[in-house]
C-alpha positions in Angstrom: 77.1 129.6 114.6 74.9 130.8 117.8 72.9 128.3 119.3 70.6 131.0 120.3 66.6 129.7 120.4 64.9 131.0 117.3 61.6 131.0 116.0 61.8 129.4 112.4 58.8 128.8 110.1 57.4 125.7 110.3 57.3 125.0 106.3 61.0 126.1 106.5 62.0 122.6 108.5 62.3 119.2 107.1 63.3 116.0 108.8 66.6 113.7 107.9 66.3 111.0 105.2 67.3 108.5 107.7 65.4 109.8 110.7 63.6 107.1 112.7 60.1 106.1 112.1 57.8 108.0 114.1 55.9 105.9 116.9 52.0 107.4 116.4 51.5 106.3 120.7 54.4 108.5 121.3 53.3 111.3 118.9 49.9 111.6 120.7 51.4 111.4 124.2 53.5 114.2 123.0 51.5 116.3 121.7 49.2 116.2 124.4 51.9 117.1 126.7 53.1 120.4 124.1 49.5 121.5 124.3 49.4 121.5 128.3 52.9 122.8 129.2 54.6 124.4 125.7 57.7 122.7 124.4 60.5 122.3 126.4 63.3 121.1 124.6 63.7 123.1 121.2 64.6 121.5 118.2 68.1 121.1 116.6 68.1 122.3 113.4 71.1 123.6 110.6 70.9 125.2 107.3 70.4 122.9 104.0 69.0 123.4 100.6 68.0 127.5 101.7 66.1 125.8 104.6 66.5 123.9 108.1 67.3 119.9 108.3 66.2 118.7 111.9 68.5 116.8 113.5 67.0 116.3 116.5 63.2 116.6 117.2 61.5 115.2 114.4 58.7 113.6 116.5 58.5 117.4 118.9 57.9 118.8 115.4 55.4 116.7 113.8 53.3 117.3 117.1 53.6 120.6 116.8 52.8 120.4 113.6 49.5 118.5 115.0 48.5 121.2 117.1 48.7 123.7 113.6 51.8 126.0 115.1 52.9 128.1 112.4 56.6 128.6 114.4 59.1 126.7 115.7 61.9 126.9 118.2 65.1 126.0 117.3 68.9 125.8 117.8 70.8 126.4 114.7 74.2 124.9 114.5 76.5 123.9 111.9 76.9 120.6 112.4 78.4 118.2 109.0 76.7 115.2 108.1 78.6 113.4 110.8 77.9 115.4 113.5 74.4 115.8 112.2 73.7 111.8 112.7 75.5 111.3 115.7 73.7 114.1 117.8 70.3 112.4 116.3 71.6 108.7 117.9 72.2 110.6 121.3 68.9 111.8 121.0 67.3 108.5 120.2 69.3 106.3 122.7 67.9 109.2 125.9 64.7 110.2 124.6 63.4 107.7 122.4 61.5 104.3 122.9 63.4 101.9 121.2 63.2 97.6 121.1 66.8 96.2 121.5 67.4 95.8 118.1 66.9 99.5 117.0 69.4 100.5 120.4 71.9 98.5 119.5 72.0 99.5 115.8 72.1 103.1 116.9 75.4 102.3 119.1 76.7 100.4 116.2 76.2 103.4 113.6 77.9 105.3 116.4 80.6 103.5 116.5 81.3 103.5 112.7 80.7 106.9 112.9 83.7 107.5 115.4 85.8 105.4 113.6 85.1 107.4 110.8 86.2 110.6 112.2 89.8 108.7 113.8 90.6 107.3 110.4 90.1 111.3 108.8 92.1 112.3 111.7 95.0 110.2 111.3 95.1 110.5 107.2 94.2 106.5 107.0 92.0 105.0 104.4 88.3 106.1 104.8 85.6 104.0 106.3 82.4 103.1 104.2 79.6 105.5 105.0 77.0 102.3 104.3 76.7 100.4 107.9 79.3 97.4 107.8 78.3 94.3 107.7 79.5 92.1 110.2 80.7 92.9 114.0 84.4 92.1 113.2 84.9 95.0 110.6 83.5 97.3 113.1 85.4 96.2 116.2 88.3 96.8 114.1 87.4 100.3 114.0 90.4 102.3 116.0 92.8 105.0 115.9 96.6 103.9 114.9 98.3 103.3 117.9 100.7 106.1 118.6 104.1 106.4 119.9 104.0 105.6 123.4 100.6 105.0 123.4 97.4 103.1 123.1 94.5 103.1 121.1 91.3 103.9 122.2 89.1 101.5 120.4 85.6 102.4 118.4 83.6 100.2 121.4 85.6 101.6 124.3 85.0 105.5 123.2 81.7 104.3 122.3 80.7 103.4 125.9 82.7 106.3 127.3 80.6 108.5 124.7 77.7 107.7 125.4 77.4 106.8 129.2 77.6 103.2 128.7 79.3 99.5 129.5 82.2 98.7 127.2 80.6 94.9 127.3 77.3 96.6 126.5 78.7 98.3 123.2 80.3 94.8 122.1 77.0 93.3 122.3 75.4 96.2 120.5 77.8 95.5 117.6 77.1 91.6 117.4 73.5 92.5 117.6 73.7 94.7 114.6 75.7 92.5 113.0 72.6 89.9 112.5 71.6 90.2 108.5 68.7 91.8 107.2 66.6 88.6 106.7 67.1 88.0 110.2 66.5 91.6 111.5 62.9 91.2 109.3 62.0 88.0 111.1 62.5 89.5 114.8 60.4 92.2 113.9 57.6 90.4 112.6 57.8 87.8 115.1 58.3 90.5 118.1 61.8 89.1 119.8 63.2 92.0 118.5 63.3 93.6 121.8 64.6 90.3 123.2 68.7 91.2 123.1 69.1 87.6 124.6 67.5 85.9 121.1 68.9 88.6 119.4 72.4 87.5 120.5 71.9 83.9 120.2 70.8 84.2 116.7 74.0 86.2 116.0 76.2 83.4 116.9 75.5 81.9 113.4 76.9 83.0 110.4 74.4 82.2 107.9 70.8 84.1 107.3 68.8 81.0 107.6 70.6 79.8 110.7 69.8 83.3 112.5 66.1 83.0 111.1 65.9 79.8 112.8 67.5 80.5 115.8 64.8 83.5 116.1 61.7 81.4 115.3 62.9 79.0 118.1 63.3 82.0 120.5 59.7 83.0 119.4 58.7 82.9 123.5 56.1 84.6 125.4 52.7 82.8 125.4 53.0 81.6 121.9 56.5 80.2 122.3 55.2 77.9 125.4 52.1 77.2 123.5 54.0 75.5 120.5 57.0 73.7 122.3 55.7 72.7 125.7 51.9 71.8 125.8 48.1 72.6 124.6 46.9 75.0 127.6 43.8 73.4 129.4 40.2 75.1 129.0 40.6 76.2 132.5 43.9 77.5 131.5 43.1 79.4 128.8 39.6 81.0 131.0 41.5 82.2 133.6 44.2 83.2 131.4 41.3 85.6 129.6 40.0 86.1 132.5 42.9 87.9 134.2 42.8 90.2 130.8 39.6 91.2 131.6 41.0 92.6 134.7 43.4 94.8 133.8 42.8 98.0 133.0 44.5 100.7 130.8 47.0 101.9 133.9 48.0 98.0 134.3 48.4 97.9 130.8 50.6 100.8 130.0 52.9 99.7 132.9 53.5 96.3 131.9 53.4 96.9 128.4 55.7 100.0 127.3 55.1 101.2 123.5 58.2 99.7 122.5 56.9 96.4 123.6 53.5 96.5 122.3 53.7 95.0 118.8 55.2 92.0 120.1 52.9 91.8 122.9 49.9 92.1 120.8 51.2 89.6 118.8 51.5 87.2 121.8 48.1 87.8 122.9 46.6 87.2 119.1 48.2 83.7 119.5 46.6 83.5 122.8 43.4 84.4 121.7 43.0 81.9 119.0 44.3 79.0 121.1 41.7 79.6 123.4 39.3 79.5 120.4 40.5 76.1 119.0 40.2 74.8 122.5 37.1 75.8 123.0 35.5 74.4 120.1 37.1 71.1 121.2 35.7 71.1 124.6 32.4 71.6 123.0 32.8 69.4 120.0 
C-alpha cells in the first residue's frame, strides 16, 4: 500500500483499544504548537472496519480534533496487528513522555512481540498474545538456534531494535515483570518513574513483598519526612519559602509532565507537615 500523505476525514479515524492514555499537559502543548506551525508529522493510519485505526498519532489527532479540523493527514499502510502495536511502542518510547514504568512495559511488549514473530517464523508453538507474567517466560523468548549458528535473543534484538543497551532491555523486562498490585501502588504513591524502586521491588516474588518494598522506597520529601525526622519550623518556612520563588519556567524545568503527579504528591505531604507543625509551634 502507498504511504503517500492523504487527507482523510476526521470522523473516518479512530484510535487503538490499547492506545496509551492521553496526557491533557501534553495535548494543550500540542495543540498550541499545530495551531502556530501546522502538523508536522502525519498520522499513521490503515484500513479497519470500512474506516482508519491510528496507529500512531492519537494525541496529534485529538489536538487536531481541538482545533475543529475537519481533515486529517495520514500515511496509510497495511500493517497486521503486530506491526500495528509495535510501530505505536516506537512511537511512544521517541515521542512520548513516559514514567519508568510505562517505558519499560513498552520494551517488554516489544519483546514479546518479536518473539512472537520468531516462533511464527520458525513453525514453533505460538506465544500468548496477553503480556506474560513474569521476566523469565519473556527472556526465554528466542529463535531456535540454527545450524551453525546462534540465536539472537528477544532482549538482544530488542535493544538492537530499538536503539538501546542490551542491560537496559533486561531491566525493562524485570520491571514489567512486577504484578499488578504492585504496578497500582507505584502509581499512586508516585515512584513509578523511580526504575531503581521499581527494580528493587521486583526482586521479590510475592505482591505484598513488592507493595512493601515500594511503600518503603516512597522517597522525595515525604519519604524523609516519615523515616528520618520531623522538619523544624524554620525548615519547613524556608522550605515554602523557596516555593514561592520559583516560577512557572523553574517549574517546568525541574518538574517534566511525566514527573508531576508524583511531585505534586510530594509537595501535598509537604504542605501538610508544615501545617501540623505549625500548629504545634503555636499551640
Amino acid at each position: 500500500m502507498s504511504n503517500f500523505i492523504t487527507m482523510l476525514p476526521i470522523e473516518e479515524l479512530h484510535p487503538r483499544g490499547n492506545a496509551r492514555p492521553l496526557n491533557d499537559e501534553a495535548l494543550a502543548d500540542l495543540a498550541d504548537s499545530i495551531e502556530a506551525v501546522g502538523l508536522i508529522n502525519p498520522l499513521r493510519v490503515r484500513p479497519l472496519g470500512g474506516q482508519y485505526e491510528i496507529i500512531a498519532g492519537r494525541h496529534r489527532f485529538t489536538a487536531c480534533d481541538s482545533l475543529g479540523w475537519r481533515e486529517i493527514p495520514c500515511v496509510i499502510v497495511d500493517d497486521d496487528d503486530r506491526h500495528a502495536e509495535m510501530s505505536m511502542i516506537a512511537e511512544n518510547l521517541h515521542r512520548a513522555d513516559l514514567t519508568a514504568l510505562e517505558r519499560d512495559e513498552q520494551i517488554t511488549r516489544w519483546i514479546e512481540l518479536s518473539g512472537q514473530n520468531s516462533s511464527a517464523e520458525s513453525s514453533a508453538a505460538s506465544l500468548p498474545q496477553e503480556p506474560l507474567g513474569n521476566d523469565s517466560e519473556v527472556l526465554a523468548q528466542v529463535e531456535p538456534k540454527p545450524p551453525g549458528g546462534r540465536p539472537e535473543g528477544g532482549t538482544r534484538a530488542a535493544a538492537r531494535e530499538l536503539g538501546i543497551e542490551k542491560e537496559d532491555a533486561r531491566r525493562a523486562v524485570k520491571v514489567s515483570s512486577l504484578s499488578p498490585e504492585a504496578k497500582a501502588v507505584a502509581r499512586e504513591i508516585g515512584v513509578d518513574d523511580n526504575r531503581t524502586a521499581l527494580l528493587d521491588a521486583a526482586k521479590h516474588t510475592s505482591p505484598e513483598a513488592q507493595v512493601q518494598a515500594l511503600k518503603a522506597r516512597q522517597g522525595g520529601i515525604a519519604g524523609r519526612i516519615e523515616t528520618k525526622r520531623t522538619p523544624s519550623y524554620e525548615d519547613m518556612r524556608a522550605a515554602i519559602l523557596l516555593l514561592r520563588e520559583l516560577n512557572a519556567d523553574d517549574m517546568t524545568r525541574i518538574c517534566p509532565p511525566a514527573k508531576r503527579a508524583g511531585m505534586c504528591q510530594q509537595l501535598s505531604a509537604l504542605i501538610v507537615t508544615f501545617e501540623q507543625v505549625k500548629e504545634s509551634v503555636l499551640a
